[in-house]
N, C-alpha and C positions, 0 to 999 in steps of 0.2 A: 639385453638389447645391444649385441654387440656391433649390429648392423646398422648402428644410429650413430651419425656423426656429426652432424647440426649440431653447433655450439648454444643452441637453447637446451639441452639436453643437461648443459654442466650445472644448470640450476632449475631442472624440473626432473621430479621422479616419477614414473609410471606408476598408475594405479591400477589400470583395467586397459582395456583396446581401446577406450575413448577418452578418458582421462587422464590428468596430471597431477601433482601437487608441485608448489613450490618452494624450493629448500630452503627459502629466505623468510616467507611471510608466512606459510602453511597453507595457502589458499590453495584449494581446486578446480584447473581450471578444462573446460572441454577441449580440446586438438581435433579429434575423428582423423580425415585423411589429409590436412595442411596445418602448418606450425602458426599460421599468422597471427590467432590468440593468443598463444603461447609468446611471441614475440611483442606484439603488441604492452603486454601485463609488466615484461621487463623493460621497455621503454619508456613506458607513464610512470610505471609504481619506481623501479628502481634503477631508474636513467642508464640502461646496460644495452647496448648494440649489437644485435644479433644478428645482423648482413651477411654477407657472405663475404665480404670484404674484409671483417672482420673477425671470421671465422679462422684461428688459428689450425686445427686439423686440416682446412683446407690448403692454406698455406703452403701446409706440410706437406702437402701433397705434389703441391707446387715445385717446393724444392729441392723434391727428390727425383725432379727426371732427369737433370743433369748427373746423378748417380751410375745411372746407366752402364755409362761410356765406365765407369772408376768403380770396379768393384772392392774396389780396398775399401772404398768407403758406408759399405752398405753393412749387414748385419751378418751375410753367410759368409763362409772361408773356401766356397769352392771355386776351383781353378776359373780363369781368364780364358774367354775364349779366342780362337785364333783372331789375329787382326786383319787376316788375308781375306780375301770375299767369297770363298767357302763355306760354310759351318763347319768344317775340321779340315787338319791342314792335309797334306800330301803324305801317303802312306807308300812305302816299299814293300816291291814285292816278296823278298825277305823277312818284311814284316810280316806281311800279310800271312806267310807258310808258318812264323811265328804262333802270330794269333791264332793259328786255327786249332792248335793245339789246347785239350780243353780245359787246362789251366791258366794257361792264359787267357782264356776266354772267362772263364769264372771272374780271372783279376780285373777286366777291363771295366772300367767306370763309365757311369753312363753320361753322355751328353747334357752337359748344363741348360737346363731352358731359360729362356731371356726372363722369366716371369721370377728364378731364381736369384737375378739381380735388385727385380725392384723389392725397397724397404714395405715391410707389411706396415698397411694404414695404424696409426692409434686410436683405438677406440676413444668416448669421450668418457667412459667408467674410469679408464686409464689415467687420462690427463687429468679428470678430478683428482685422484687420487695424489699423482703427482703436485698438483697444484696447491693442492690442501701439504705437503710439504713442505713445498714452496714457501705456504704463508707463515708458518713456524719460523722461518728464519726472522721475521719480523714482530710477529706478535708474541714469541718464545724470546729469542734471542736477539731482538732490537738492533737487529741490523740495517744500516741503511735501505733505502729504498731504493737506490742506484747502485746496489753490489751487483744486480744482476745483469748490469751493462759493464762491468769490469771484466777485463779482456780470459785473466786468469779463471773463471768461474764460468763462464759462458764454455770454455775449453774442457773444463770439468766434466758441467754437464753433456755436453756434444759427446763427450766420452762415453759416459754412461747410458746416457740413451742419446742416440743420432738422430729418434722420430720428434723426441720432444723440442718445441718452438718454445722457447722463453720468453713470457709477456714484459713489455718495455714497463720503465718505475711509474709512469704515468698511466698506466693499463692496474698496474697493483695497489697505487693510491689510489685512483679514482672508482675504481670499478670493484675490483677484488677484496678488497681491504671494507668499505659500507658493505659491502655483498654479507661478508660475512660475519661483518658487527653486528646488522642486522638481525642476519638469523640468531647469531647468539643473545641477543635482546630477549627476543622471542621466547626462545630455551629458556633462559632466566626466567621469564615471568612467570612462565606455565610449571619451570619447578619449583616458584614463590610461594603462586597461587595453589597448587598442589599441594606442598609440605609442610611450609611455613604455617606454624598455628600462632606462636610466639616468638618473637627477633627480638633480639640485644643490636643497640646500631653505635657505631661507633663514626664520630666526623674529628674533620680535624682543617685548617688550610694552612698554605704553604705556598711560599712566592719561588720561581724558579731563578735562573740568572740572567733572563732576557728580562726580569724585572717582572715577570708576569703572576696575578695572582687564581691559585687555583684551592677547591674546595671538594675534598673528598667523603663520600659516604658509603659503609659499610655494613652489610646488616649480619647478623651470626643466627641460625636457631639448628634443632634438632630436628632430624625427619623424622619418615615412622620406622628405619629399620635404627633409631637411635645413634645417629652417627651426627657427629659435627662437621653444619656446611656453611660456609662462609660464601657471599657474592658482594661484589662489589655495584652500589647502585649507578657510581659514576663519579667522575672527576673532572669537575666542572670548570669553566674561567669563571673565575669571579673577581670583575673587577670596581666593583659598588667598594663603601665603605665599608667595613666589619664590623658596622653594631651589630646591636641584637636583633632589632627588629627586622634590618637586611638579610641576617643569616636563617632569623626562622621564614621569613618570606621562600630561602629558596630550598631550605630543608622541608616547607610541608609541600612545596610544590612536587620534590623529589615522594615525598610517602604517595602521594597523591595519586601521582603520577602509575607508582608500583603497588594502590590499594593497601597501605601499610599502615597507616596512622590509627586503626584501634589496634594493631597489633604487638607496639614497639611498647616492652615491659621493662626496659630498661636505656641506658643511650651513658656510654664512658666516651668522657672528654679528656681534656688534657688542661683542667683545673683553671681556663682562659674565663675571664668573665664575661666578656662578649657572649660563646658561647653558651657557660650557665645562664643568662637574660634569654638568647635566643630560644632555647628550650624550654624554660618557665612560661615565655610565653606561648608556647605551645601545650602547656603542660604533660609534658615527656620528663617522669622520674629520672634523675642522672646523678651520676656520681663518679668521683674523681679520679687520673688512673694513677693504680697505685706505684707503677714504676718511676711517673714524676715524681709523684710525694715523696717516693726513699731519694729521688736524685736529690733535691732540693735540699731534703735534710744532712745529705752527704755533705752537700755543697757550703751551706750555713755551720758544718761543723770541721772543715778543712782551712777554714779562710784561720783558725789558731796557724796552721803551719803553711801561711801563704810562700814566707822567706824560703825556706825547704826547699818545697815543689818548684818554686822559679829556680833554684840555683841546680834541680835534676832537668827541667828543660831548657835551660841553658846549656847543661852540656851534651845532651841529645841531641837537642840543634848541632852544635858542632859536629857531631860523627857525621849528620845526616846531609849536611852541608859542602863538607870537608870532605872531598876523595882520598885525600892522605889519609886522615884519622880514621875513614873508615874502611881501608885496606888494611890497615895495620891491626885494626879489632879485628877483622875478619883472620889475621895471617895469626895471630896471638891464642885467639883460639884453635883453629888447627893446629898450632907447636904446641899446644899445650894438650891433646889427643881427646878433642871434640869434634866429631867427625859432620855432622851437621852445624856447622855456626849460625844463628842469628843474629837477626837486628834490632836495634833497639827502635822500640815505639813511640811515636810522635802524640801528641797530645790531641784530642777533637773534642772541641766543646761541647759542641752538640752531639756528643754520642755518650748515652750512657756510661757510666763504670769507664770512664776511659782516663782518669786521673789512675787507679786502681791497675790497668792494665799498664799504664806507663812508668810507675813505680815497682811491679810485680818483675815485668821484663827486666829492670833495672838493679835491681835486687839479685836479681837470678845472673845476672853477668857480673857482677861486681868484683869478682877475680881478675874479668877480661877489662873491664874498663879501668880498675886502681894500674894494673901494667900498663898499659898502653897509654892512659896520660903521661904516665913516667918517660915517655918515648918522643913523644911529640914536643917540638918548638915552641910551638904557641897554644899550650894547652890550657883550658879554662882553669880556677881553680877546683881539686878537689874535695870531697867528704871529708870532714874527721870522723875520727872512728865511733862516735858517739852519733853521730847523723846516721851513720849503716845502718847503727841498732834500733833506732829511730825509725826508719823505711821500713826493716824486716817487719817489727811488730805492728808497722800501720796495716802491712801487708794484711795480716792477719784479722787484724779491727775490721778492715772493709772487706773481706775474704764473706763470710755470711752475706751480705748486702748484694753482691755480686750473685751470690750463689740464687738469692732471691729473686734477684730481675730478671735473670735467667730462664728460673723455671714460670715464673707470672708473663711472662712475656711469650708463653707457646699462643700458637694458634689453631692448632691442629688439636687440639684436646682443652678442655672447659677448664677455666682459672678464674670464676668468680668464688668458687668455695674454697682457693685457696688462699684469700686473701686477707681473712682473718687467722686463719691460722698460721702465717708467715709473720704480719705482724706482732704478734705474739709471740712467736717465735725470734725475732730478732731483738724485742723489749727483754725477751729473758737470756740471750745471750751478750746483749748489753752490761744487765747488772750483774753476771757473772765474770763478764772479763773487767768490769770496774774495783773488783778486787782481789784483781791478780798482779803480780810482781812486776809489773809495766813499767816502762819509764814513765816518770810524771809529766812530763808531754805529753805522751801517747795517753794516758788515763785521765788529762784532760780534755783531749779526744774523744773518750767514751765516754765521759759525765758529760760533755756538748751531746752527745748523739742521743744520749737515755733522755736526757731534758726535752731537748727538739720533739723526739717520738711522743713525750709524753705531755708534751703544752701543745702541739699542733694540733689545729681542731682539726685537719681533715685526716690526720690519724685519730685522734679519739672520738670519733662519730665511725667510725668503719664498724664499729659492733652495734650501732644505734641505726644503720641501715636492714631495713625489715626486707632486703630484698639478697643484701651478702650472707644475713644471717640463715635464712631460706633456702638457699646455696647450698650452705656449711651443711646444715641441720641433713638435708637431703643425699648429700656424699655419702656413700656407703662407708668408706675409707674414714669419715669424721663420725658424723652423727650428732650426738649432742658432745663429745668432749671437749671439742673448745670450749664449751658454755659451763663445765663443772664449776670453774671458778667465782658463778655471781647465778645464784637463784632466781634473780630477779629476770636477767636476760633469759636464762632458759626457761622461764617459763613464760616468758614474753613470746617466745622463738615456737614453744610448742605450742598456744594457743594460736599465733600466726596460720601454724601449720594447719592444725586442726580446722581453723578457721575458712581455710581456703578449701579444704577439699570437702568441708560440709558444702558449700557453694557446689560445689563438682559435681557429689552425689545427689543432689536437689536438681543440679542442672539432667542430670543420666535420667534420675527418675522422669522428669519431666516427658524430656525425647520420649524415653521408653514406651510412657501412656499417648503419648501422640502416636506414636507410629502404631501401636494397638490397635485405636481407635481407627485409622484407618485400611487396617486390614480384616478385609470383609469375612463373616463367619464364615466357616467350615460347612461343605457338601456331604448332609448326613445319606443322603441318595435321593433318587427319585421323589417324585411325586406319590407313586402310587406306596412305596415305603413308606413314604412317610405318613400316609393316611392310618395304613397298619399299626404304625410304631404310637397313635394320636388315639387317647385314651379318654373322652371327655373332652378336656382343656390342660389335661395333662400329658405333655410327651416323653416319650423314654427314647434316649439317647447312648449309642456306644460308646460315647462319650465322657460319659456325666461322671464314672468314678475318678477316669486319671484326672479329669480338669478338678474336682473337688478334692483328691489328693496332692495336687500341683498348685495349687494354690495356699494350702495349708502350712507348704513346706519353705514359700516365700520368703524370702530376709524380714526379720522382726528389728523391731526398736526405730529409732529416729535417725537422722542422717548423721547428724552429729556423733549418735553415740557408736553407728558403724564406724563415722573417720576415727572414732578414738581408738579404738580395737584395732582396726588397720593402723594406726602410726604404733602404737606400742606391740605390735606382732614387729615392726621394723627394727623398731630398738633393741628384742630382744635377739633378732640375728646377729651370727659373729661380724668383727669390725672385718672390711674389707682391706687385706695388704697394703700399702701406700702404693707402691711399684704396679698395682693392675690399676686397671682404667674402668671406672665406677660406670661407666653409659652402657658398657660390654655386659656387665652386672646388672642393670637394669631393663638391659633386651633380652638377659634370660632368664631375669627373676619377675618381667609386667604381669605375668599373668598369677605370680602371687600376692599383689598389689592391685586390685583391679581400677584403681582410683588415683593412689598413692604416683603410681607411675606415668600418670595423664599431668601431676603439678612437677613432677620431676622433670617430665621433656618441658614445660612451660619457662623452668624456672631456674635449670641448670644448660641452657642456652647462653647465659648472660658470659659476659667477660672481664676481665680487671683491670684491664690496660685498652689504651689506646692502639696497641700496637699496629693492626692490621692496616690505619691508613698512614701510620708512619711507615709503615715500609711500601706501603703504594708510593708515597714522592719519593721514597728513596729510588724505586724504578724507574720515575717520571726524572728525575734525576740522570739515570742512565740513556734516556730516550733523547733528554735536550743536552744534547754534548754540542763539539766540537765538527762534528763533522752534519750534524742536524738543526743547526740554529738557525736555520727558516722553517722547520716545520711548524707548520699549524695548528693552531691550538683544539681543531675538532678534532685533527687525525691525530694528537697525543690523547685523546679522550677517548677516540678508537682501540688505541692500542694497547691503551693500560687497561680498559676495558675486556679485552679478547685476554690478553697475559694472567689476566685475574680469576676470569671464569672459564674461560679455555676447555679447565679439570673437568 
């Protein structure tokens, strides 16, 4: 429809010669041979002005007759024509006996038509196009909404394309920006309500720095080609109190809302009691994310070496403060034939592992920083040599722990079945480094850590959760071997198992014979055939042997005693690599599992962390800066919205 320039066009697609849809809502609407329905639907449903006043193509069109006259500024590069009132200027007769010659005549260029000046129209395919660009700068890269009235950038573009008109920041907030949050709503739902069988939901809230309080919700499940998709349901203001009752008030309105509330099989918090109350009273299973837990216990077993840690940011402060001090680091390393130097790291409460990282860097310079105190004026005091030794081996203590949060903390790949097995893995790297040749500092460090992990209830209920253990059992890569060590759990863990997918097969059966019964017998032919085939009260059918062989040859035993068969055919496959990715492995192994693979997408959905709306504020974070401190709290709900689901 390249012949369509009406700005109704950027948010209606053609169906047929009479029809529409629209890219916002998905409705259908009729046009025939005038837009006024078409315009009408955008001005009720989604307050968007489709005038002709309004109409950027036209505009455009507007503001290329002055081009005319300035071919510089148009698109072609052919010559100017004379400015004399001819259409070409005065030729010699010299010339003339020139040109007749028929190489010159071959060379002679043809006459520019005026039609060669004017800028060819922009379709409105085009300006989508571009527009839909456009909106990335914003809903991608969170840039203001008035970059596009910045003198540099408007230049930019003029550059690259001269037809495109740039809509003013109040055309992109108000118009462009709902335009297409909307449709992404939409998107979202229909791939909720499509794929989603079973979500892991993860919430969390967070106050920004205008003081404002906001409340995030995220759900995780597996489609059907087994792949992990994450959406965001929204990040709300919330400015009630934060009990319990408040937050499940506005969390079932959110399920509600997206048809989710028998579907959420699991929901990680961030270990807040408000939260556990809110979801109790919803009764939505949840459990605690495990990246808090190890912080927490870091944190309760660092406070032995509080003195330390103050006297390393104390003098990281200084370099970081200090222009001298930190020129001199920087030049000390260069003379010393370090071609890249760094800086040393500042301490962030609220970020994970970041005591770990500020000691690590610190460690790792300790050539550069013992010099370069020796240099300075007023330099704090130094380490003794016994504190070095001290740093190096914490290094090493909290090195695993790091390494933990790390990988628990992906998003993009399922981390509920690794969350038994990390902790476990960290309790036996524990008691192995508590007897090793440590300074007794440091190995009072690791008897604080091994304690914590092992008196803290919401570390030792992580193996008593019927939903991590589920997880584990289910990983190709695990199976039952976290569970060798206590009888008792794995056969807790396998009868779980078994348990749920006898339910499965009971449910399949069920379908099965329904859908049976309603599909109507088979055409043995005619009427007058069938008189012939009709023996008495007895009939003979073409059919009678495969059906009485095909029946014979039907799954025998009970549902149960099929799931058992199926789980232990699983067991006796090889373990799968740690390094491959277990979902990959169950998209090509479903159709050996015919059962087995329907509680796997259910049930390795789930997550271990909080993460996913911890790092929504971190974004929401980037959105309300400095140069955005009046926006509005629906259009930051827009935006982290689009940046989230976007993919």
């Amino acid at each position: 429809m390249d012949n369509r320039y009406s700005s109704v066009w950027e948010h209606f697609t053609i169906i047929d010669g009479i029809h529409a849809k629209c890219d916002i809502c998905k409705r259908k609407y009729s046009y025939k041979s005038t837009l006024t329905n078409l315009k009408k639907h955008l001005s009720n449903k989604h307050l968007i002005n489709c005038s002709p006043a309004n109409n950027p193509v036209r505009q455009n069109q507007n503001t290329h007759h002055d081009n005319i006259d300035n071919p510089d500024d148009s698109e072609t590069h052919e010559p100017q024509p004379s400015t004399s009132g001819s259409s070409m200027a005065p030729v010699s007769s010299s010339a003339n006996s020139c040109m007749s010659r028929p190489t010159e005549v071959a060379r002679k260029r043809k006459q520019t038509s005026i039609i060669g000046y004017v800028p060819k129209k922009m379709t409105v395919d085009s300006k989508k196009k571009i527009d839909g660009a456009l909106l990335k700068l914003f809903t991608k890269d969170y840039q203001p909404f008035r970059v596009v009235e910045d003198e540099g950038f408007k230049e930019f573009v003029k550059l690259l394309n001269p037809n495109y008109i740039l809509p003013d920041r109040h055309s992109i907030s108000k118009t462009y920006i709902p335009a297409l949050y909307e449709k992404c709503v939409v998107e979202m739902k229909e791939l909720v309500e499509k794929e989603a069988q079973s979500v892991c939901m993860t919430t969390d809230c967070w106050t920004s720095r205008n003081n404002e309080s906001f409340m995030a919700i995220t759900i995780h499940f597996i489609d059907s080609n087994f792949s992990l998709r994450s959406v965001l349901l929204g990040c709300f203001e919330f400015n009630d109190h934060h009990t319990g009752v408040n937050l499940s008030e506005k969390i079932k309105q959110t399920l509600d809302e997206w048809n989710l509330k028998k579907k959420v099989v699991l929901a990680v918090l961030d270990n807040a009691n408000n939260i556990k109350n809110a979801l109790n009273i919803l009764q939505i299973k949840s459990t605690g994310c495990f990246a808090h837990t190890m912080n927490l216990v870091i944190q309760s077993s660092l406070i032995l070496e509080n003195s330390l840690i103050d006297q390393v940011k104390a003098i990281v402060t200084h370099f970081r403060k200090s222009t001298v001090a930190n020129n001199k680091l920087h030049t000390y390393q260069i003379n010393n034939g370090i071609s890249q130097p760094k800086k040393l790291i500042q301490d962030v409460q609220t970020r994970w592992n970041s005591t770990f990282y500020i000691i690590s860097r610190f460690v790792e310079l300790e050539d550069s920083i013992r010099g370069t105190l020796g240099l300075l004026d007023k330099a704090p005091e130094n380490l003794k040599g016994e504190e070095w030794i001290i740093l190096k081996e914490m290094c090493q203590v909290l090195k695993p722990f790091e390494e933990a949060t790390r990988v628990v903390s992906g998003e993009k790949f399922m981390t509920s079945s690794l969350v038994i097995v990390l902790s476990q893995g960290l309790v036996d790297v524990c008691s192995k480094m508590s007897k090793m040749n440590y300074n007794p500092r440091v190995l009072d460090i690791v008897n604080k850590l091994l304690c914590t992990m092992l008196e803290k209830d919401t570390w030792k209920n992580l193996e008593k959760s019927r939903t991590l253990c589920r997880s584990t059992f289910l990983d190709p890569r695990f199976k039952n071997i976290p569970f060798l060590h206590s009888t008792s759990i794995l056969e807790t863990t396998k009868e779980d198992i078994i348990e749920n997918l006898t339910a499965i097969i009971r449910n399949e059966k069920n379908q099965t014979a329904d859908r049976n019964e309603q599909i109507p017998p088979p055409d043995n032919g005619s009427e007058e055939v069938q008189d012939l085939q009709t023996f008495g009260h007895q009939s003979i059918s073409i059919w009678d042997t495969i059906d009485r062989n095909a029946a014979e040859v039907q799954p025998s035993g009970t549902s149960t005693s099929r799931a058992i068969i199926e789980v232990q055919r699983y067991l006796e496959v090889a373990i799968l690599q740690r390094n491959n990715d277990p979902l990959i492995w169950w998209r090509e192994n479903s159709y050996n599992y015919p059962y087995l693979h329907i509680l796997a997408k259910r049930t390795l959905c789930c997550l271990g962390t909080s993460v996913p709306c911890e790092r929504v504020f971190s974004k929401a974070g980037l959105i309300l800066n400095d140069r955005r401190c009046r926006l509005k709290n629906d259009k930051v709900k827009m935006l982290l919205f689009l940046n989230y689901n976007s993919n």
